[in-house]
C-alpha positions as CSV (number, residue, x, y, z in Angstrom):
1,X,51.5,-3.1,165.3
2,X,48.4,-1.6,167.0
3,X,45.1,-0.4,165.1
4,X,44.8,3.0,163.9
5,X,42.8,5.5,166.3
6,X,41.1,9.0,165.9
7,X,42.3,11.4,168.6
8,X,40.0,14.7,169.1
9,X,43.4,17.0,169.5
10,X,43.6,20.9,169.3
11,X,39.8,21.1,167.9
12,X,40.3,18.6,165.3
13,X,40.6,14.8,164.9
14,X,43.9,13.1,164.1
15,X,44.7,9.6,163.0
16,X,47.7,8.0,164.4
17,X,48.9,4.4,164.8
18,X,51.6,2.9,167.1
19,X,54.2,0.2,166.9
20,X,55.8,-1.3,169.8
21,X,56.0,-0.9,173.4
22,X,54.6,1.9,175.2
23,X,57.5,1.7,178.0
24,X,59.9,2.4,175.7
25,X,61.2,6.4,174.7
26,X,58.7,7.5,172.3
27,X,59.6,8.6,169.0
28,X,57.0,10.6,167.2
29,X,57.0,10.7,163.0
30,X,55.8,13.8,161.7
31,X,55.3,13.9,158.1
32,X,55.8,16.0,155.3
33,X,53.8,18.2,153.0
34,X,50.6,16.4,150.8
35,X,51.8,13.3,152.3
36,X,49.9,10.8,154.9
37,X,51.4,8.8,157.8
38,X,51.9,5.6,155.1
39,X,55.2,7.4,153.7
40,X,56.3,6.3,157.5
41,X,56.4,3.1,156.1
42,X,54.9,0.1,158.2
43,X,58.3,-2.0,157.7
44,X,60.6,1.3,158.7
45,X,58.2,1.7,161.9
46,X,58.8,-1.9,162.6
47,X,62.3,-1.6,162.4
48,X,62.8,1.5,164.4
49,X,60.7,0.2,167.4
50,X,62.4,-3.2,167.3
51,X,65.5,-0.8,168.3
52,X,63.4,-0.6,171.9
53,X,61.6,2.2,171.2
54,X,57.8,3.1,170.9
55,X,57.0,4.4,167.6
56,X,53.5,6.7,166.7
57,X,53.0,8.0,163.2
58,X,50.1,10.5,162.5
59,X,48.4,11.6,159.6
60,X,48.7,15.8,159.4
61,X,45.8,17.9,158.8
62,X,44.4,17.3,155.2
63,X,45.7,13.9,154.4
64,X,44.7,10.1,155.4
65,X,41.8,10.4,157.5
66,X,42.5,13.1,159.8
67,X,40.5,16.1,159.3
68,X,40.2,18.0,155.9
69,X,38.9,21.0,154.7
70,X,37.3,21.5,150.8
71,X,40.1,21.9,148.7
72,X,41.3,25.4,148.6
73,X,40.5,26.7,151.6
74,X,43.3,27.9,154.0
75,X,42.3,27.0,157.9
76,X,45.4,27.0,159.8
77,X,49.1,27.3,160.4
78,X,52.4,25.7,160.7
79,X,51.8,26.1,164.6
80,X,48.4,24.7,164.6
81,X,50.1,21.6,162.7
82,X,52.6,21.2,165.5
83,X,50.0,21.7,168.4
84,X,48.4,19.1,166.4
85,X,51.4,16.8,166.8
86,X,51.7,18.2,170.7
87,X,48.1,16.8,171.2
88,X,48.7,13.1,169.6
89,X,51.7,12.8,172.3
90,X,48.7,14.2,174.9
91,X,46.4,11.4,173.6
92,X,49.5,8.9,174.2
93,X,49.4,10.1,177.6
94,X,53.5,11.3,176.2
95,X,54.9,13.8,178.6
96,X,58.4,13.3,176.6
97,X,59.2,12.5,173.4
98,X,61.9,12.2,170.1
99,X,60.5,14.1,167.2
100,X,61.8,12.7,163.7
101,X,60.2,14.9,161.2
102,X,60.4,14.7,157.1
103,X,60.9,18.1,155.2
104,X,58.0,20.1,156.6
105,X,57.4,17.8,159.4
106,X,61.1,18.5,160.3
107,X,60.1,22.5,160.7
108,X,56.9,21.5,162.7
109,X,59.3,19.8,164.9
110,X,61.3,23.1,164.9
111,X,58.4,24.9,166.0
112,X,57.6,22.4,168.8
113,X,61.1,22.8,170.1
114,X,61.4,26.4,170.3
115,X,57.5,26.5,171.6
116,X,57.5,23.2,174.1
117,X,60.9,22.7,174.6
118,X,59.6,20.4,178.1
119,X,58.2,18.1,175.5
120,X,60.8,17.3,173.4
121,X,63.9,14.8,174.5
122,X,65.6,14.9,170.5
123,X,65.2,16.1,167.1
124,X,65.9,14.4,163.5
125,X,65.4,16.5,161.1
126,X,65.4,14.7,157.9
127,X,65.1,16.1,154.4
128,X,64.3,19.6,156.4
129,X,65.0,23.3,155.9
130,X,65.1,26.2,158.5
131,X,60.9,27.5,159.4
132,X,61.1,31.2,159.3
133,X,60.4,34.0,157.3
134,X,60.0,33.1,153.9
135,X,62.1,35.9,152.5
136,X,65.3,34.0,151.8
137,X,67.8,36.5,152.2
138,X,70.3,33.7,153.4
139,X,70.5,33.2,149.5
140,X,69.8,28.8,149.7
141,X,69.0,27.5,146.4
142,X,65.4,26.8,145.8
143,X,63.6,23.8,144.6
144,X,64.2,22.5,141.2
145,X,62.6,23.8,138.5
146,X,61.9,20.3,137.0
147,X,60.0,20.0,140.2
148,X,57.3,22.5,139.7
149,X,57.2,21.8,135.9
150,X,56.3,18.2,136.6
151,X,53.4,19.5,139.0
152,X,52.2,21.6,137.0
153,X,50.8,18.5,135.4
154,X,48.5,18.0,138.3
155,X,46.2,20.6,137.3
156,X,44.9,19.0,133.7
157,X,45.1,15.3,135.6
158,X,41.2,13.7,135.9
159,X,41.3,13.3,139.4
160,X,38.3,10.9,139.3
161,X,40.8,8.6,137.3
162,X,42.6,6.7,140.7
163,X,44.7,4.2,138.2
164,X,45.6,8.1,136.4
165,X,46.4,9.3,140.0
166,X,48.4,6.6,141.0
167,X,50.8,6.6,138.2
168,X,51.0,10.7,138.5
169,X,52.2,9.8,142.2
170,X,54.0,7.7,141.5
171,X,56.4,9.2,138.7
172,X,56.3,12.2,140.8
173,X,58.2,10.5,143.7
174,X,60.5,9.0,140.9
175,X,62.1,12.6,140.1
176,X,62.7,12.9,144.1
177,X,65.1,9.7,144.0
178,X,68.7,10.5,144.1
179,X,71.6,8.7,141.8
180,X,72.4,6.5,144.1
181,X,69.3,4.4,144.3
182,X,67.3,2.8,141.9
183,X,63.8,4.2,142.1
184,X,61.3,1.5,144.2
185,X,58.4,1.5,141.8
186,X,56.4,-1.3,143.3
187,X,57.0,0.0,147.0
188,X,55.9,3.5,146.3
189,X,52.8,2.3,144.1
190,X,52.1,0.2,147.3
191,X,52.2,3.7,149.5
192,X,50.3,5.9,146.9
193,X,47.7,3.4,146.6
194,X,47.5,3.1,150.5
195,X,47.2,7.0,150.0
196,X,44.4,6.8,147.8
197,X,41.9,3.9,149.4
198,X,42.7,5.9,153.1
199,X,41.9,9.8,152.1
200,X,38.8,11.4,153.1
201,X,39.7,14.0,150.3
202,X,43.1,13.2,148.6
203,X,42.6,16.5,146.9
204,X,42.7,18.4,150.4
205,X,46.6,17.7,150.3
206,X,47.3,20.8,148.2
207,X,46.0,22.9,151.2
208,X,49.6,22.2,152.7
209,X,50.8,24.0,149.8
210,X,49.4,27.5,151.0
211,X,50.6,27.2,154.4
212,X,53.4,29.9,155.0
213,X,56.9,31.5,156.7
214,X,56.5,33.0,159.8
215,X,58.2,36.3,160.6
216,X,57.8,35.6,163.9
217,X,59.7,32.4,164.3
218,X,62.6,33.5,162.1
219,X,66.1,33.1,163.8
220,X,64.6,31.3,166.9
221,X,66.9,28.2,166.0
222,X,68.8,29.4,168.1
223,X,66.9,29.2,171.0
224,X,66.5,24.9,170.6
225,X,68.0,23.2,172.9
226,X,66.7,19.9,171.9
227,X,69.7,17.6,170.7
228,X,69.1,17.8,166.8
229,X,70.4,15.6,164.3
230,X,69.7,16.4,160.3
231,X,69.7,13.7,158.0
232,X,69.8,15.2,154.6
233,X,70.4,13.6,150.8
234,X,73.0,15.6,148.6
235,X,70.7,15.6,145.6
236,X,67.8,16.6,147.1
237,X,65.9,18.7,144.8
238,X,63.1,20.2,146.9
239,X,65.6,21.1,149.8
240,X,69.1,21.4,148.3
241,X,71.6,19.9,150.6
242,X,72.4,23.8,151.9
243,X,69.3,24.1,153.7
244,X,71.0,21.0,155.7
245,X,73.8,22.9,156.2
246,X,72.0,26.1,157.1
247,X,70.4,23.8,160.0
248,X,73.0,22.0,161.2
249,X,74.2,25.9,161.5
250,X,71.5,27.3,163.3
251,X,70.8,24.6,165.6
252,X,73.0,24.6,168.6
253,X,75.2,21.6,168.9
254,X,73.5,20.0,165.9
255,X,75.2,17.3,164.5
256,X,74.8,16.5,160.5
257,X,74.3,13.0,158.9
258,X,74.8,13.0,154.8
259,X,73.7,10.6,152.6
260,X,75.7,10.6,149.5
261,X,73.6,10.5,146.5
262,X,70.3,10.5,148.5
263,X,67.3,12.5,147.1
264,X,63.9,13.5,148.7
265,X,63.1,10.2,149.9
266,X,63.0,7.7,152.2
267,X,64.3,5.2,150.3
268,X,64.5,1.3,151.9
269,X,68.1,1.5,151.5
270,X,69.1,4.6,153.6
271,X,66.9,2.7,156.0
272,X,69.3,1.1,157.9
273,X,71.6,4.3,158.4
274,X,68.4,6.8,159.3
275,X,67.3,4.0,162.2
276,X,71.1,3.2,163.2
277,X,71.3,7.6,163.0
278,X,67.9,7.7,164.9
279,X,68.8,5.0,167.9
280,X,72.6,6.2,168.8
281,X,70.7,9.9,168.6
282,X,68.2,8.9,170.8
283,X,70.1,7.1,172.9
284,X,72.9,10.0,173.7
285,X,69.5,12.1,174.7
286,X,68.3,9.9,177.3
């Protein structure tokens, strides 16, 4: 495992760390929304470069201790989060790489695709949706309302209180896990206080929740041409398992992985499916 660095990229810094050999296929992690690079976790990055490939996870805009703005504020777009990710394979000195992105780091990887299709060998999309207009007129079920209602929380939480914080986190990712796992309280504790000790702001995060659709990109799935794999959990309750569908749809030649009983997680025992999913992937596209 190598140290983490700060890249100046697209007018900003980002953080990013590496794991494994640098003459290996690259994969690049993007993560998802209000969440920092840690949710890559270390052991899973370990694991997925021992497969002979050279790992980099990043932390987005607004989270860990890449650049934030004061909470609130609204400084940039989808496609300025994926010329972010652009830049970090730039500072890699990456002229090619796999993008693996989780939920909304899945539709920055979209974005990358249709917009620098020379830079991308593969896609895995995990957890993801279609990036597009956000009028939903393909009629996919939204995210759970027990979702929002826990969230809603958040706003009467003492924010100064970081044991308080933690445990919000923390039960927060327990109503993403699916019925097929038991929820990994001590490892997710272990990421959110990683999460707390590394932001500049932690409160910055919500910024990601104001980013929007564009009209512009809607429909231009079909342009990828990126071999795409989406790995998505049937009981996911942020992106029900349609929005998989509705990729694996849109995507030419995209191929769809399930996990039965899976939620909006990464959790440790999926682990060995995503990698196994990832490498044979990855593989086919060199």
């Amino acid at each position: 495992m190598r140290t983490e660095t700060i890249h100046q990229v697209n007018g900003v810094e980002i953080c990013a760390q590496s794991f494994g050999d640098p003459k290996d296929p690259a994969v690049l992690l993007i993560m998802g929304a209000m969440c920092s690079m840690v949710y890559w976790d270390t052991a899973f990055c370990e694991r997925l470069a021992e497969t002979g490939r050279y790992v980099i996870r990043f932390d987005n805009r607004d989270v860990g201790r890449s650049t934030v703005y004061a909470p609130g504020t609204k400084n940039y777009s989808v496609a300025d989060m994926a010329n972010d990710a652009v830049g970090v394979l730039d500072a890699y000195q990456i002229e090619k790489a796999h993008l693996v992105g989780m939920s909304l780091g899945g539709m920055i990887a979209q974005v990358i695709a249709v917009y620098y299709p020379e830079r991308v060998k593969s896609m895995t999309l995990i957890a993801s949706g279609l990036y597009g207009s956000d009028k939903n007129h393909r009629n996919l079920p939204p995210m759970d309302e027990s979702v929002l209602a826990y969230h809603a929380k958040g706003a009467s939480l003492d924010w100064t209180d970081e044991k308080a914080v933690a445990d919000y986190l923390v039960a927060g990712s327990a109503i993403l896990c699916g019925p097929a796992h038991v929820f990994e309280e001590e490892r997710v504790y272990a990421q959110v206080t990683e999460e707390i000790k590394r932001a500049k702001n932690l409160l910055s995060m919500f910024n990601h929740a104001q980013l929007v659709g564009d009209d512009a990109f809607e429909g231009r799935q079909s342009e990828i041409k990126a071999p795409t794999l989406v790995i998505h959990g049937t009981h996911d309750t942020i992106l029900p398992f349609p929005h998989a569908e509705a990729l694996a749809a849109e995507i030419p030649a995209a191929t769809l992985l399930t996990l039965e009983g899976t939620g909006h997680e990464m959790h440790s025992d999926d682990w060995e499916t995503i990698i196994s999913g990832i490498y044979r992937h990855t593989s086919s596209a060199e």
